[in-house]
N, C-alpha and C positions, 0 to 999 in steps of 0.2 A: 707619437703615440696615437692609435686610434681613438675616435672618437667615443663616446657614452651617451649609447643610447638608454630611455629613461627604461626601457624592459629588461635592461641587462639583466645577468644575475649577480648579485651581490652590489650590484649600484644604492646607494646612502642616497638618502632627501636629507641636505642637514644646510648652514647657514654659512655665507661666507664671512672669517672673522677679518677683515679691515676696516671699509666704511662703516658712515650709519646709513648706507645704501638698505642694507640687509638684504644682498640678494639669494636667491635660492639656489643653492649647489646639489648637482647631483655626483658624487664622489664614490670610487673602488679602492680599494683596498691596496692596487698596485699601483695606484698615480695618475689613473685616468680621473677625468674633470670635464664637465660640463655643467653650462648655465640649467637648472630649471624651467624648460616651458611653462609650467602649473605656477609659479611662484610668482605672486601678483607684482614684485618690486619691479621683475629685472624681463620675465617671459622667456628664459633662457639666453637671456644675453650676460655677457662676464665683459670683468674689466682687464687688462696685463694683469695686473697678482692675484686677482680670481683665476684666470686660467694658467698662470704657474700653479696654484697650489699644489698640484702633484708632483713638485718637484721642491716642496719645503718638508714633504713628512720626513725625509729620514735624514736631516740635517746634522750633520758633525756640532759636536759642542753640548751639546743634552747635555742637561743635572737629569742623573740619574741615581742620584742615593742620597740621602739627607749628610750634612754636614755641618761639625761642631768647630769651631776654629779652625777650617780648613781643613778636617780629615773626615774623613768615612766613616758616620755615624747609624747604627739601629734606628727607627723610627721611634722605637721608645726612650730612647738614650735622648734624640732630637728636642721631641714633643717636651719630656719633662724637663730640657731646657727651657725652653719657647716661657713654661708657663714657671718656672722659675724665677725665670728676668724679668718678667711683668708682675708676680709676685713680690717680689723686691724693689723693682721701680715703684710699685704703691704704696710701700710699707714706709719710702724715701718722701716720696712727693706727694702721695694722696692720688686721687685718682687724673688729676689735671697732668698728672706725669706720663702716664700713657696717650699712644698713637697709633692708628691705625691710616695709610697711604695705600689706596685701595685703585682702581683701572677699570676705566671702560672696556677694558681685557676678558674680565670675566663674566661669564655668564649670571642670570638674573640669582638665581638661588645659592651663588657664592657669594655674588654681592648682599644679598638678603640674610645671609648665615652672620656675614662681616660683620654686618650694620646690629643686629642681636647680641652678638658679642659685646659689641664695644660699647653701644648705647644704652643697650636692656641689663648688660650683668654688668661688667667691668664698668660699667658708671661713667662713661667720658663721650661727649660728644665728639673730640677730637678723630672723625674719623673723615678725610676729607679723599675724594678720589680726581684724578689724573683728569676727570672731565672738567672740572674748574677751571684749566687752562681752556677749554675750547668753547664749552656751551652755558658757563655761570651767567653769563650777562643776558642771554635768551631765555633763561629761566627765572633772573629778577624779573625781564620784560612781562613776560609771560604774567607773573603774578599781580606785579603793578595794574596790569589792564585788563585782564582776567581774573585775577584774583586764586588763578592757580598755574602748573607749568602745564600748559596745555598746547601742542600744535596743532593750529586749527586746521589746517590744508593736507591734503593728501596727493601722490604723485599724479593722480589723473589728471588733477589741476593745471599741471603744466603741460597737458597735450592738448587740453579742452579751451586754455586761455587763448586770448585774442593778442595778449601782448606778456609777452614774460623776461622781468624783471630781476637780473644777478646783483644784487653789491655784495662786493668784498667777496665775490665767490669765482675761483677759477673752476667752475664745473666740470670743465672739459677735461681737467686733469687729476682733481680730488673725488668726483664722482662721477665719471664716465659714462656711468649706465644711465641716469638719468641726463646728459647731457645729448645723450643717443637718441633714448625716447624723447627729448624735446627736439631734434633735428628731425627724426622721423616724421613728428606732427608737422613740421614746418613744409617736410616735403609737400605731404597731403596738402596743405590750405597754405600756401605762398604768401597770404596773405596777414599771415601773421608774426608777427615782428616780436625782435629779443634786440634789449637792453643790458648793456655790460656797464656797471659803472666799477670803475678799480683804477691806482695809479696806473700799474702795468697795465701794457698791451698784450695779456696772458692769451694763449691759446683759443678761451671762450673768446674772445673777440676778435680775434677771423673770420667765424660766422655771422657778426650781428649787425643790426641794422643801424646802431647806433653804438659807439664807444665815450664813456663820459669819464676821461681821466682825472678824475675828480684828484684835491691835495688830502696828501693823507692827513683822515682824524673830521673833515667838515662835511659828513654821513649828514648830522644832526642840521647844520645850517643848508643841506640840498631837501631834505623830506620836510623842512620847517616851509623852505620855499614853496616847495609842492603844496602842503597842506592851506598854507595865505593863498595861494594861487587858486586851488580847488573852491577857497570860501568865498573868492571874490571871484570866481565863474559864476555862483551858483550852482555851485554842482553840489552843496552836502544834499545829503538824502533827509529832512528835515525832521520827517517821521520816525524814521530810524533812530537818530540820535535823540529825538526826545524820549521815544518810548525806550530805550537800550543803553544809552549811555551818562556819561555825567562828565563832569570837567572841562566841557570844551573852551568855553570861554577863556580860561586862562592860557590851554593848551594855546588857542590862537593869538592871544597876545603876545605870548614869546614867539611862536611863527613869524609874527610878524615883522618883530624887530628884528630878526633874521634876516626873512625873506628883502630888506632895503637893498641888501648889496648880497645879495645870493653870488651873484660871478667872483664877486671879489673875495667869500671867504670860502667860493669852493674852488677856487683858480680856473673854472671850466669857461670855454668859448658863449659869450653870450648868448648866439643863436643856437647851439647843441642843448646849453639849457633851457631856450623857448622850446624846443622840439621834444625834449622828453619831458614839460613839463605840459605841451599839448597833448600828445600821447595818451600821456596816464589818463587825462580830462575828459580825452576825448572816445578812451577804451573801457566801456564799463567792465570784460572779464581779462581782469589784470592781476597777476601773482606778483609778488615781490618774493625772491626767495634772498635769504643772506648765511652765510659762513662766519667765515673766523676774518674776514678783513672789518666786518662792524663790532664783532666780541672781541676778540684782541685789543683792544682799545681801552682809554683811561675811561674814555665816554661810551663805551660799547653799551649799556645798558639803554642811555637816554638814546642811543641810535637805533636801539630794534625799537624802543615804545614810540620812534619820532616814524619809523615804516608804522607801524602798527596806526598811530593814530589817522595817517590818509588812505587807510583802509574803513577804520570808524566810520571818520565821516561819511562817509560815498555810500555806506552802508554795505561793503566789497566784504565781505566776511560770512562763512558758514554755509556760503554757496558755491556749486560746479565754477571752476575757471577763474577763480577770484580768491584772494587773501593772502595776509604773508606766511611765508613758510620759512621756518628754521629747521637747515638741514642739519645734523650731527656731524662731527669728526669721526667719531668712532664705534664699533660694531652696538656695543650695546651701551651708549650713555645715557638713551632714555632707560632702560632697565634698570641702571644704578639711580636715576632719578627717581623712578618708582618706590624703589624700595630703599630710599633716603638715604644714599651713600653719598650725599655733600651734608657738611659738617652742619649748616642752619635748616635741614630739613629731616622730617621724621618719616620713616615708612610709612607707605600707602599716601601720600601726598597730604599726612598731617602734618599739624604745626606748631610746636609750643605756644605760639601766641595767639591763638585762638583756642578759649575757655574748653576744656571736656578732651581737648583734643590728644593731650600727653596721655590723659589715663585712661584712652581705649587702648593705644600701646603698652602702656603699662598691664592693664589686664589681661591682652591676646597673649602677653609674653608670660604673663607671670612675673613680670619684673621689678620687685618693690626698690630695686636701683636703680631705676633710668635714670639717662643722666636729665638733667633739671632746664639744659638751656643750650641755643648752640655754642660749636666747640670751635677749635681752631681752624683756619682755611690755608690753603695750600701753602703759599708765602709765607703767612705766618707762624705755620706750623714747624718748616725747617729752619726760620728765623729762633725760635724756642729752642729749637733743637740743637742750635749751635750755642744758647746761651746758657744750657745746660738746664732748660726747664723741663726737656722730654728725658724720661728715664729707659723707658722702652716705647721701639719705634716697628711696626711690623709695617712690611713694604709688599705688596701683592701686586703680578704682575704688569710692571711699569718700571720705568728707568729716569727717575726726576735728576738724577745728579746728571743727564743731558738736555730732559725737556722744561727744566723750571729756567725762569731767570737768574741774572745773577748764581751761574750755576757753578761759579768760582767758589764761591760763598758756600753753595748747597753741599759741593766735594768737601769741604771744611768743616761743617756741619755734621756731613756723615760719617768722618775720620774721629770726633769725638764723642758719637755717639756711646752713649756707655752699655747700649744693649741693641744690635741690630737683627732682625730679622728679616730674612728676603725669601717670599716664592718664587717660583722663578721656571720658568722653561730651559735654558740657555744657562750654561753654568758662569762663565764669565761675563761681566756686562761691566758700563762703568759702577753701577748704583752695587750689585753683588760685590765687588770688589772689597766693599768694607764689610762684610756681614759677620756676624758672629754667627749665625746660625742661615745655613742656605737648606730649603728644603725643596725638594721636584715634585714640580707641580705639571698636570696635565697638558697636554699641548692642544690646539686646534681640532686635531683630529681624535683625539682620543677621548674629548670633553662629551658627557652628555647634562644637556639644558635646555635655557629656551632666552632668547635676547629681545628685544624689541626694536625694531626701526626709527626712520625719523617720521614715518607716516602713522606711528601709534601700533604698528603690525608685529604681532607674537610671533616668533618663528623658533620652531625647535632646529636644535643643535644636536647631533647624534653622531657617537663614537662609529670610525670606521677599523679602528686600528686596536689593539689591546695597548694597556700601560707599558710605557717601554723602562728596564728597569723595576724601582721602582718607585717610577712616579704614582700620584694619586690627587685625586680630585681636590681642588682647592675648599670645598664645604666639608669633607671630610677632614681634612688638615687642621682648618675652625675648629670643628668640632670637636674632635681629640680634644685641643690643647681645654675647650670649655670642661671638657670632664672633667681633669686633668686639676682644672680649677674649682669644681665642686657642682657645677652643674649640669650635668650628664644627663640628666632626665630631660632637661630644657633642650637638650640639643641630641637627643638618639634616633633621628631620623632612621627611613633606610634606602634613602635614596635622594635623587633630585623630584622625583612628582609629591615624594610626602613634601618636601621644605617648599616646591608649588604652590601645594593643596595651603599650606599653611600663610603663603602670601596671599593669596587670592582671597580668601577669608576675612583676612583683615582690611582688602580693603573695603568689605561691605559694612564693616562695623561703624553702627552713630552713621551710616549714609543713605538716607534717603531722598536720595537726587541732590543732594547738597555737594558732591564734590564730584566733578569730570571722571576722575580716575577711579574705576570699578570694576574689578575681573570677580567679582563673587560669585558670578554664573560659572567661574570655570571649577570655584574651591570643593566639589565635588567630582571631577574627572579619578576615574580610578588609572590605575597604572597604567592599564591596558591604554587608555580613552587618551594619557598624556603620554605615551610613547607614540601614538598614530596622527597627533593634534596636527592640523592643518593651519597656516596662518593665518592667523586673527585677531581681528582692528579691536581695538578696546576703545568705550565703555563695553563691555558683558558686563550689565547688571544681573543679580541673581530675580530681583523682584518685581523688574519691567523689560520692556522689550530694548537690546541696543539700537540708538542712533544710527541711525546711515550718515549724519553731520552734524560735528556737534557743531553748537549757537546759531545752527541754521533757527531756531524757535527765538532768538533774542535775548534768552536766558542766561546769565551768565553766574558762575557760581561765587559772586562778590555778595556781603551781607544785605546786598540794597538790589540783587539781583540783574545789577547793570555792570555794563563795561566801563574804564576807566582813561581820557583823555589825561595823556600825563605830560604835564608841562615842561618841556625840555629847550634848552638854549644853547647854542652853541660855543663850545669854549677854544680856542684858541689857542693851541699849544705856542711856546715859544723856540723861537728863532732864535740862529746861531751863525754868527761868522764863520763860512767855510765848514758848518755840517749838513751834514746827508741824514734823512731818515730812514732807518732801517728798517726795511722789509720782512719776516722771515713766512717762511711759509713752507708748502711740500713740495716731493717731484712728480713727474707722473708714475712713473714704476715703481717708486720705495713707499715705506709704511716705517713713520716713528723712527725710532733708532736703527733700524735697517737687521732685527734678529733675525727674522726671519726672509725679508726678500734681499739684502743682502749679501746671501750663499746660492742666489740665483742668478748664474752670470747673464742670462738673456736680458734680464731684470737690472742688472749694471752696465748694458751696453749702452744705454741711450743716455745717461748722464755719469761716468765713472770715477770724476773727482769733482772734489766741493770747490764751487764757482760763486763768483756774486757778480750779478749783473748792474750794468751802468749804460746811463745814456750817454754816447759818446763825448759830450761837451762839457760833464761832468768830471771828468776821470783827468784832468787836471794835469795832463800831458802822459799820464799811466798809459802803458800799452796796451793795445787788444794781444790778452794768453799769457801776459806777466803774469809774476805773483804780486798780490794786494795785502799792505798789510789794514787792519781796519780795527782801529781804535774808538773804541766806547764808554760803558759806564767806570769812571774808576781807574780809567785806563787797562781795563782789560782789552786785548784783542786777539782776534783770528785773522790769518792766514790764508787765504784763498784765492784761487785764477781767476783772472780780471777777462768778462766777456763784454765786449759794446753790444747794447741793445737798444737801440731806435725809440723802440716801443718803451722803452723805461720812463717815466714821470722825470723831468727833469726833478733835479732836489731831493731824489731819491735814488734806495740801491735794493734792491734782494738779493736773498742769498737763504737758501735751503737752511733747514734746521736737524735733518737725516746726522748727521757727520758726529763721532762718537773717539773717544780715547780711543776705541780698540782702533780703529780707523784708521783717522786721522786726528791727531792730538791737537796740533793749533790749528785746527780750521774746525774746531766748535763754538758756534758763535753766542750761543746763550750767555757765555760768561759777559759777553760785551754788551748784556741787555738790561737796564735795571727792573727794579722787580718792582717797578711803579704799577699801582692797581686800578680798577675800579672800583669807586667810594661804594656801588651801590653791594653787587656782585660778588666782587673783590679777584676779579677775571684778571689778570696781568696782563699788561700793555703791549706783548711782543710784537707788534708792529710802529713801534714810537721811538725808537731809542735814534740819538742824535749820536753820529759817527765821525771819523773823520778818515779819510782813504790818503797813504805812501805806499813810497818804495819798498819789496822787499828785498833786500839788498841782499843779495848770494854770489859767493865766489863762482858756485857753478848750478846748474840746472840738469837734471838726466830722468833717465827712468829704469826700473828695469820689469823684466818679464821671464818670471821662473817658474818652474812647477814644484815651487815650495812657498809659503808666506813666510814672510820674513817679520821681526817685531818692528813695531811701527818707533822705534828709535835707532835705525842704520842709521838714519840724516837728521840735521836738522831741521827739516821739514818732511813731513811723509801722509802720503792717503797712498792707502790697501785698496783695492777694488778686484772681486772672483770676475775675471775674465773669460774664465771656459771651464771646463772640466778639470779640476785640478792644477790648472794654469792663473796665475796670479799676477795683476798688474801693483808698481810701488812708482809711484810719483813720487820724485827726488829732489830733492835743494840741501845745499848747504855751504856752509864758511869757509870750510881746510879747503887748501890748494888742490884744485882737482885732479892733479895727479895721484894726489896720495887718498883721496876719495875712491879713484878708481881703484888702486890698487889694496887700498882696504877689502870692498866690497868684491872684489875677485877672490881675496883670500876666503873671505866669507861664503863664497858661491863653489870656493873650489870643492872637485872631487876626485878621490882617488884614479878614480877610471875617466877618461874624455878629455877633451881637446880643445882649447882655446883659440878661437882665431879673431885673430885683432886690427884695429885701426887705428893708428893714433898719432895724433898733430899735437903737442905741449906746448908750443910756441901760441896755437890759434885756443888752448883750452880744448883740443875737440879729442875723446875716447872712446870707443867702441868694440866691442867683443861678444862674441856668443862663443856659449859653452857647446859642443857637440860629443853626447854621450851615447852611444849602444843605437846607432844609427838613425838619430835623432834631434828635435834643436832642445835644451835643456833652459838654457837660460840666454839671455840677452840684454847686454847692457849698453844704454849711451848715457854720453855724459857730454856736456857742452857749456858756454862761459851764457848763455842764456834761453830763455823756452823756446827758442825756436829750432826744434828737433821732430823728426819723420814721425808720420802717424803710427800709432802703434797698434791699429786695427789689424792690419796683413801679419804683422810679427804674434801677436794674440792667436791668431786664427792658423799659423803657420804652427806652432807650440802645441796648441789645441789640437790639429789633425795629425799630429807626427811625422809631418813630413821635413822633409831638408829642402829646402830652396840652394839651388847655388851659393857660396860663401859672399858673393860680390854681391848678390842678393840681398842676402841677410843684413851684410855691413851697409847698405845702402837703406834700408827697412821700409824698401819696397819693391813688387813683383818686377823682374827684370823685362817685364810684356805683360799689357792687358791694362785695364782702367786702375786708376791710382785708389787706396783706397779710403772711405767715406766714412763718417760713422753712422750708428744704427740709427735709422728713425722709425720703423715696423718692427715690436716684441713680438707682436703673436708669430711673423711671417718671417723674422731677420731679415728684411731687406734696409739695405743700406740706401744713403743719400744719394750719393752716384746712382744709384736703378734708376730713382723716380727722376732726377735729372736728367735722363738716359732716356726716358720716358718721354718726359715733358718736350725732348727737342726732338722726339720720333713724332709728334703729334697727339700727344694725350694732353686734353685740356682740360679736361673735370677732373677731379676725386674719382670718380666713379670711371674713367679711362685708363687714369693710374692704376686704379684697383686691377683693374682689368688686365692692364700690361703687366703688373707685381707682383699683384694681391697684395700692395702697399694698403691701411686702410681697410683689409674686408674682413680683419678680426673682432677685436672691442672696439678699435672705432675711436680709441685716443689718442692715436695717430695724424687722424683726419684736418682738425685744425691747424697741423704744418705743414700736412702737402696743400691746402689751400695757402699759405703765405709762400709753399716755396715756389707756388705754383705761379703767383704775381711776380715775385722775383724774378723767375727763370723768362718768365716775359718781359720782361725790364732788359734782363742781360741780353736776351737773343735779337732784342729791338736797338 
C-alpha cells in the first residue's frame, strides 16, 4: 500500500492503541498508515503492529449488536439488562456485590465515565483495571517516594543520557520506537553506553555494552548494592539530600546488609557487577528505565523505590539525561491512572487517606454515595467472584480469563458468575464466552478521545471510520445504563470534550501546587479547541505557568515537601528441586490476547506457535522443537514447543503469554501461574512461578494448512495461527493411532469437488496428502510419529499465491529448486532468514549492509537486534 503523506487528504492525526509508547499515527480511511513526524513520542517512526494497523480495521469476528444470553438484543432491551443485574446484585449484597474490570484499552474519558459510575453513584470501590497486572507496583513506588504516581523522566532522557539503564525491560521488542531512538543517539555519540540487566539474553541485549543476567526476583539486592557502593564512593549529592529528601539512613542500612554478597544473591559475574556498578558512579547523566520484569514481582514495588532511591541520592532526578523512568505496558494506563481506575485510588490523583480529599470528589460529582474506601484489586476481585461475593461483574475491554493468574481458577469464577457483562470489540474471546450480556463497543479506529503516554503526554485519539454495526462508544454505554439507574443528569454529556472538560476541572480542585497532576489549564478547551488539541505534557495548571520538569525545584508533593528513601531489602524466593522459574512475558509482533494482531498473518509469521524457551542444559534430555509439557501451580499445565536458547538464564524458562482458548487451548500458560502478589501493590508475580518441564507423549506429530480454520479440538493438542490471506496454519499432536488420525482429518477436510494426492508409510507412522481443488493447492496435511516434519513456510506461501507446485513437490513440502525455506524475521519488509544469510555470506557485515542488500531492518527497526546476533553467528559458521 502507498505510503501517507502528512498532507494527504483525508489522513487522521490520532494515537496508536498498543503501547504506552503513545506514538502518533497518521491514518486513512482505506488502511494506509504512517508514523507521525510532528508527534514528539515517536517523529514518525511506527513499530510492526503500528504499521499493520491498516490491516486490523475490517477484521472478521466484530460484536456488532448487543446481546442478551447469546441472541440479538435492541440496545434498549440490552442496557435495561445491564442495569437490572446490577440493580439486583445490590438489593442481594449491598453495594460490595458489585464490580467493575475496566483496561488500559480505553480511552481517558471512558475510563473516567467508569470510575463515576462505580465510585461516585453505584457506591463501590471495586472497580479495578487490567493495568494492575503491569504498572501497580510503579505506581506504589511512585507514591512511597514521591508521594504521588508521578514519572519524572521524559523520552528525551534517553537520547540526552550518557549511560541508559533497562531492567526487566526487553525494549527492543515491547517498545520499539523508543529502543530506535535510543540507538539512534547511540549512533551520534559512541560514546554512550546501555545497560541491559534481565535473566534473558532478549533481543535489547545485542546491542549493549553490558548484559547483567541477573537471577530472577534480586532487582532489590543489585540497586541496594549500588546505592552502599554510591555512599561509600562519596558520590551522594549531600546538599541535595539534605535539603529534598528524608529516610536515607535506614534506606542505607538495609543496602547495606545487601550489598555484603551482592554476586551471590544476584547470581551475576563479579566483575560485570564492578563494571556497572562503576558506571552508574562514574556517569552523572544516567536513566534507569524498568517494565514488567521489576512490577511482575512479589517484590516489584521495593524494586522501583530500591532504582528510585540511587537516583535520590546522586541527586540524578528532575534533570535532562537523568532519573528513573517507568515505562507502561499499555496505550493508556497512565490515563486510567489519572482518572483513578485502580481500585485504592480516586480521580485526579486523590486519595481517601489524605483529610478533605474524598469530598472534593464527592462534591465535583455531586456524589453523596461515594464509595468510603478502596475496593477490591484484581486477584481479589475474581477471587470474590468465584466465592460468590460479586453479584454483578461488568468487564470492559480486556480478557482476564487469559491475562490473570491462576487463570484456571478465573474461567471458574467467570462460569459462576451470576450476572456477567462484557464490552467488547471481538465477539468471541475466552472472557465473552461466559457473558450474559455482550454489548459492541467501539474499536480503535472508530474511538474518539485522548489517552496519555508514559512521558505524562496527552494525545488525542480520533475516529477515522464510522461505527460499524452497531457498535458505540464505551462512555456512552456507562452512561445509558447510569440513567437507566436514576442518574441521568450526572451523566448527560454530549460527547468526549464535555466528560474532558469535566476531568480536567477536577483536577484543579483543593490544588494549589499541592499535587503534580493538574490539567485545569485545559478544563476550558471548547470542542473546537479539544478536537484540534496537540500533544501535551502535563502539569497545565490553570493558575501558574506549567513546568518544563517536574522536581527539577526539589519540591516534591509529600506533606514535608521532601522525597522519601524507602527502606527496601532483599527477599529471597525459595528453591525447588528440579524447578524452573517461569518467565512470562511478550512477542515482538503480537499485543495481549492476540484480537487484534492475531488476524494479521505478517504479524504471525515471526512467531506462529506458542514456544517456551530453555537453556539448552536445562531441558533435561527434552529435544530442541518437541513438545513440552510444563507443570506449575496446582498442577496446572501448558503445552508448548521446546526452543534451546543459549541466551536463557540457566534456572530458567519463558514462554509468551499471547496464546488464548481460541488458539491454542493447552498452551495458556497463566493457568500454571499462582496468583501470588505484591504485599504493597498487590501486582501479581508473573514472573515467579516454579515449574517443572516433560515429555509430551504423542502417538503422532503433523500439521495442517487449509484455507479454512478449523476448531481448535481436531487433536489433542492444537495452535491456530492466519498464515496468509485466508490461508490457516493448525499445529497438530495427538494419542489415536495415526492412521486413523489421518484419516479422520481427511474426512474432515474432504470436499465434494478435488483431488487427494497422497503419501503414506503406516509402518514408519509417516501420512501426507494435499487436497487439490479448481486448480489449486486447498489443503495440506502431514502427519508423523514426531516433530520432525518440513518447514511449512513454502506450503503457506504456496496455498497463499494459488499456485500448484508439482505433486512430488507439495508431498515433499518443499520447492523442488531454489533456497530451502526460512522463517520470517523482517514484518515490515517479509524477508525471511535465508535472505539475510544469503546476505551475510555475499559480504554484508553491518545491519546497515543487510538493510541494504534486503531491506532486512530499514522498517521499525525490531528486527535489528537479530540480524546483529545472526550476524555473529553466521561468522562463527562461515569461520
Amino acid at each position: 500500500m502507498d505510503a501517507l503523506p502528512p498532507s494527504s487528504p483525508g489522513a487522521v492525526r490520532t494515537t496508536c492503541p498498543y503501547c504506552g509508547v503513545g506514538c502518533g499515527v497518521l491514518a486513512a480511511p482505506d488502511g494506509r498508515i504512517a508514523g507521525d513526524p510532528d508527534h514528539p513520542a515517536n517523529r514518525g517512526r511506527l513499530c510492526s503492529k503500528g504499521t499493520a494497523l491498516g490491516e486490523t480495521l475490517n477484521l472478521p469476528g466484530r460484536l456488532l449488536h448487543p446481546e442478551v444470553m447469546g441472541k440479538r438484543a435492541s440496545w434498549d432491551a440490552a442496557l435495561d439488562t445491564v442495569a437490572e443485574g446490577f440493580r439486583r446484585a445490590q438489593a442481594e449484597l449491598g453495594r460490595d456485590g458489585l464490580a467493575l474490570y475496566v483496561s488500559g484499552q480505553l480511552l481517558t474519558e471512558d475510563y473516567y465515565v467508569a470510575n463515576k459510575l462505580a465510585k461516585g453513584f453505584l457506591g463501590t470501590a471495586n472497580i479495578d483495571s487490567n493495568s494492575r497486572l503491569c504498572m501497580a507496583s510503579a505506581v506504589a513506588a511512585h507514591r512511597r517516594a514521591f508521594g504521588e504516581d508521578v514519572v519524572t523522566g521524559v523520552y528525551e532522557d534517553l537520547e540526552t543520557a550518557d549511560l541508559v539503564v533497562l531492567v526487566g525491560s526487553n525494549l527492543a521488542w515491547c517498545h520499539p520506537v523508543l529502543f530506535q531512538r535510543i540507538m539512534a543517539a547511540r549512533a551520534l555519540r559512541p560514546t554512550m553506553r546501555l545497560v541491559i540487566i534481565d535473566p534473558r539474553r532478549t533481543p535489547s541485549a545485542e546491542s549493549a555494552d553490558l548484559h547483567l543476567p541477573i537471577r530472577p526476583g534480586s532487582d532489590v539486592a543489585l540497586y541496594n548494592a549500588l546505592l552502599a557502593h554510591l555512599d561509600e564512593r562519596g558520590l551522594a549529592d549531600n546538599a541535595y539530600v539534605e535539603a529534598h529528601t528524608e529516610g536515607l539512613d535506614a534506606a542505607l542500612a538495609a543496602a547495606r546488609a545487601d550489598a555484603a554478597d551482592a554476586a551471590g544473591r544476584t547470581g551475576l559475574d563479579p566483575a560485570d557487577l564492578a563494571t556497572f556498578l562503576r558506571w552508574f558512579a562514574e556517569t552523572p547523566r544516567v536513566v534507569t528505565l524498568w517494565s514488567q520484569g521489576i512490577n511482575q514481582s512479589e517484590t516489584g514495588t521495593d524494586g522501583a523505590n530500591a532504582i528510585i532511591n540511587a537516583h535520590l541520592l546522586t541527586g540524578r532526578i528532575g534533570r535532562p539525561g537523568m532519573g528513573p523512568l517507568s515505562i507502561t505496558g499499555q496505550p493508556n494506563a497512565m490515563g486510567g491512572r489519572e482518572v483513578g481506575a485502580l481500585a485504592n485510588m480516586l480521580a485526579g490523583h486523590l486519595d481517601w487517606s489524605v483529610a478533605g480529599e474524598a469530598d472534593l470528589v464527592r462534591q465535583h460529582w455531586n456524589a453523596p454515595n461515594l464509595a468510603t474506601g478502596p475496593g477490591l484489586k484484581a486477584v481479589d476481585l475474581f477471587r470474590a467472584l468465584g466465592r460468590g461475593r460479586i453479584g454483578a461483574l461488568w468487564i470492559m475491554a480486556t480478557n482476564p480469563a487469559v491475562s490473570l493468574p491462576e487463570a484456571g481458577l478465573v474461567h471458574e469464577a467467570l462460569s459462576r458468575a451470576p450476572f456477567l457483562v462484557v464490552s467488547e470489540v471481538m465477539r468471541e474471546t475466552d472472557t465473552a464466552a461466559y457473558a450474559h450480556v455482550r454489548l459492541p463497543a467501539l474499536g480503535w479506529a472508530e474511538k474518539k478521545g485522548t489517552v496519555t503516554n508514559s512521558e505524562r503526554m496527552i494525545s488525542r485519539q480520533r475516529s477515522l471510520l464510522p461505527p460499524p454495526g452497531e457498535a458505540r462508544a464505551d462512555w456512552w454505554i456507562i452512561s445509558q445504563v447510569a440513567a437507566r439507574l436514576g442518574w441521568g443528569s450526572d451523566f448527560a454529556w454530549t460527547g468526549p470534550a464535555a466528560i474532558f472538560r469535566e476531568h480536567a476541572a477536577l483536577t484543579g480542585r483543593g490544588n494549589n501546587g499541592t499535587r503534580a497532576f493538574d490539567i485545569s489549564g485545559l478544563a476550558g478547551l471548547t470542542d473546537e479547541d479539544y478536537d484540534a488539541l496537540a500533544p501535551t505534557r502535563w502539569p497545565v495548571p490553570a493558575s501558574a505557568s506549567a513546568k518544563s520538569r517536574l522536581f527539577a525545584d526539589g519540591a516534591f508533593p509529600m506533606p514535608s515537601g521532601r522525597a522519601k528513601f524507602v527502606a527496601v531489602s532483599h527477599r529471597q524466593r525459595p528453591e525447588g528441586a528440579g524447578l524452573l522459574t517461569l518467565l512470562t512475558g511478550r512477542l515482538r509482533d503480537q499485543w495481549h490476547t492476540m484480537t487484534r494482531t492475531g488476524g494479521v498473518p505478517r504479524l504471525m509469521a515471526h512467531a506462529p506457535e506458542p514456544v517456551l524457551t530453555v537453556h539448552p542444559e536445562d531441558a533435561g534430555g527434552l529435544t530442541d522443537g518437541s513438545l513440552v509439557r510444563v507443570t506449575g501451580h496446582a498442577g496446572a499445565e501448558a503445552v508448548l514447543r521446546l526452543r534451546y536458547d543459549p541466551g536463557q538464564r540457566r534456572g530458567s524458562v519463558f514462554a509468551p503469554m499471547h496464546w488464548t482458548a481460541q488458539a491454542a487451548p493447552r498452551a495458556r500458560i497463566n493457568p500454571a501461574v499462582p496468583a501470588a502478589t505484591d504485599p504493597v501493590s498487590a501486582q501479581p508475580a508473573l514472573k515467579s512461578a516454579r515449574v517443572k518441564l516433560s515429555a509430551y507423549d504423542a502417538a503422532w506429530h503433523g500439521f495442517l494448512i487449509a484455507r479454512r480454520r478449523l476448531e481448535p479440538d481436531v487433536a489433542d493438542w492444537v495452535a491456530v495461527s492466519l498464515a496468509g490471506d485466508g490461508v490457516y496454519r493448525h499445529e497438530l499432536a495427538g494419542a489415536e493411532i495415526p492412521q486413523e488420525a489421518f484419516a479422520r482429518l481427511i474426512v474432515l477436510l474432504g470436499h465434494e469437488e478435488g483431488e487427494w494426492a497422497r503419501l503414506e508409510d503406516p509402518k514408519a507412522g509417516l501420512h501426507r496428502a494435499v487436497l487439490l481443488r479448481d486448480g489449486r493447492v486447498d489443503a495440506a496435511l502431514f502427519i508423523g510419529p514426531d516433530h520432525d516434519l518440513p518447514s511449512r513456510d513454502w506450503l503457506s506461501a504456496t496455498l497463499g499465491a494459488g499456485n500448484v507446485a508439482p505433486t512430488v513437490a507439495l508431498l515433499a513440502g518443499s520447492p523442488a529448486s531454489g533456497p530451502a525455506p526460512s522463517p520470517t524475521l523482517c514484518v515490515c519488509h517479509g524477508v525471511a532468514e535465508g535472505a539475510v544469510r544469503h546476505a551475510i555470506a555475499g559480504g554484508a557485515c553491518s545491519v546497515a549492509m543487510v538493510g541494504e542488500a534486503t531491506q532486512a531492518g530499514t522498517g521499525c527497526g525490531s528486527c535489528r537486534p537479530e540480524i546483529t546476533a545472526l550476524l555473529a553467528r553466521v561468522a562463527v559458521e562461515l569461520a
